[in-house]
C-alpha positions in Angstrom: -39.8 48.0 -51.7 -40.2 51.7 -51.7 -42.8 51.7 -54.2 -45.3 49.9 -51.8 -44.2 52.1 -49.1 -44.4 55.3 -50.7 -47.9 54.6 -52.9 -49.5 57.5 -51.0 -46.7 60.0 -51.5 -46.2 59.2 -55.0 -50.5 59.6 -55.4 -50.4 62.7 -54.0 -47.9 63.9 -56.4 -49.1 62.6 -59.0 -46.6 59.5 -59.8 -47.8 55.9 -59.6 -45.4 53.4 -60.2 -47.3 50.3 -59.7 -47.9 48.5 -63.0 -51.5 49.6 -64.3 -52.3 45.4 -65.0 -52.1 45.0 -61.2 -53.9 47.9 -60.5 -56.7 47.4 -62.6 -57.2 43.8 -61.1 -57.5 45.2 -57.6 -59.6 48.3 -58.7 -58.2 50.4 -56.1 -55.4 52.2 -54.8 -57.2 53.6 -51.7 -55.5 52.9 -48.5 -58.2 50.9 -47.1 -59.1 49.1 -50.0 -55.1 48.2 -51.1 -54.7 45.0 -48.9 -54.5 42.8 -52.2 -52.5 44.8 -54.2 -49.8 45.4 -51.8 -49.8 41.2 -50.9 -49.7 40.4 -54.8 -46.7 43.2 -55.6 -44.5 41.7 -52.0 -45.2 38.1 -53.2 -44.1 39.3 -57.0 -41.1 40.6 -55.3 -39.9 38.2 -52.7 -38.5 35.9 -55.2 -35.9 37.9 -56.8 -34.6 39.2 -53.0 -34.7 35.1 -52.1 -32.2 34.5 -55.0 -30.1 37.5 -54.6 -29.6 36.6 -50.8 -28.8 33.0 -51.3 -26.2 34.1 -54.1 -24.1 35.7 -51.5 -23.1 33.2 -50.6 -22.1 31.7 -53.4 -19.6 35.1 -53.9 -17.6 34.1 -51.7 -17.0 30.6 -53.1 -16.4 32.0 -55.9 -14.0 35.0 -55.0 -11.2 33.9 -57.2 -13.6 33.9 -60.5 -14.9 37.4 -59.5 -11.1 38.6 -59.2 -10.3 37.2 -63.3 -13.2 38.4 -64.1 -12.7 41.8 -63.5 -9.1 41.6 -65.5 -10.7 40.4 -68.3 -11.7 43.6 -69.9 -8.1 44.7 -69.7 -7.4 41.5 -72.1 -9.5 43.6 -75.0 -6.7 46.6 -75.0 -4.2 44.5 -75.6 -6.0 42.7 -78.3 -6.6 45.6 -80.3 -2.7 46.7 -79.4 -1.4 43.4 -81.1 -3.7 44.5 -84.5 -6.8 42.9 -83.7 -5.3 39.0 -84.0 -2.6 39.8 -87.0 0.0 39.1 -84.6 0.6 35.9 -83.4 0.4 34.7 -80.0 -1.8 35.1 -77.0 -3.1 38.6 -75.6 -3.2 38.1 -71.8 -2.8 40.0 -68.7 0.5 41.1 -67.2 2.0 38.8 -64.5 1.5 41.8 -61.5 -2.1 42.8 -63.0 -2.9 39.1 -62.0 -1.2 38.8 -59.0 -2.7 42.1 -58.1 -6.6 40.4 -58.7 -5.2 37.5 -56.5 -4.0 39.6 -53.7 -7.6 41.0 -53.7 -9.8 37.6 -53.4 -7.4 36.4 -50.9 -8.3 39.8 -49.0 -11.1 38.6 -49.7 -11.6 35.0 -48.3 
């Protein structure tokens, strides 16, 4: 977290990113006085990194999804091509445009 690493760079030019609640509880941002604030702001943090590590994981299980979900958006064009659902039928992606997604998560796997 470059914020904790950085405090005394950003102090000294006159940024200080740490949220002022934290700062005010620990009354100091003085290096040898910081000990609590910098153990409060990794434990705050070391949650979200937990999650986001142990969802890469679950990418790769779920490599086709990723692949039709980037097509998706593609689906929109043609909706508004076929008159915004005047004409009748269903607005999907071409044959090759999905076999091209495929291609790429079996890369992928």
């Amino acid at each position: 977290m470059n914020i904790l690493r950085d405090i005394d760079e950003d102090a000294a030019a006159g940024r200080i990113y740490l949220p002022p609640a934290t700062i005010a509880r620990h009354c100091s941002l003085a290096p040898g006085r910081r000990a609590g604030l910098v153990r409060e702001e990794i434990a705050r943090a070391d949650a979200p990194y937990e999650r986001g590590i142990a969802g890469i994981t679950e990418l790769r299980q779920g490599r086709w999804a990723i692949a039709a979900a980037a097509m998706y958006p593609e689906i929109l064009p043609e909706i508004a091509r076929r008159g915004f659902g005047a004409s009748p039928g269903r607005a999907k992606v071409s044959r090759s445009r999905r076999l091209a997604g495929g291609a790429w998560a079996a890369a992928r796997a």
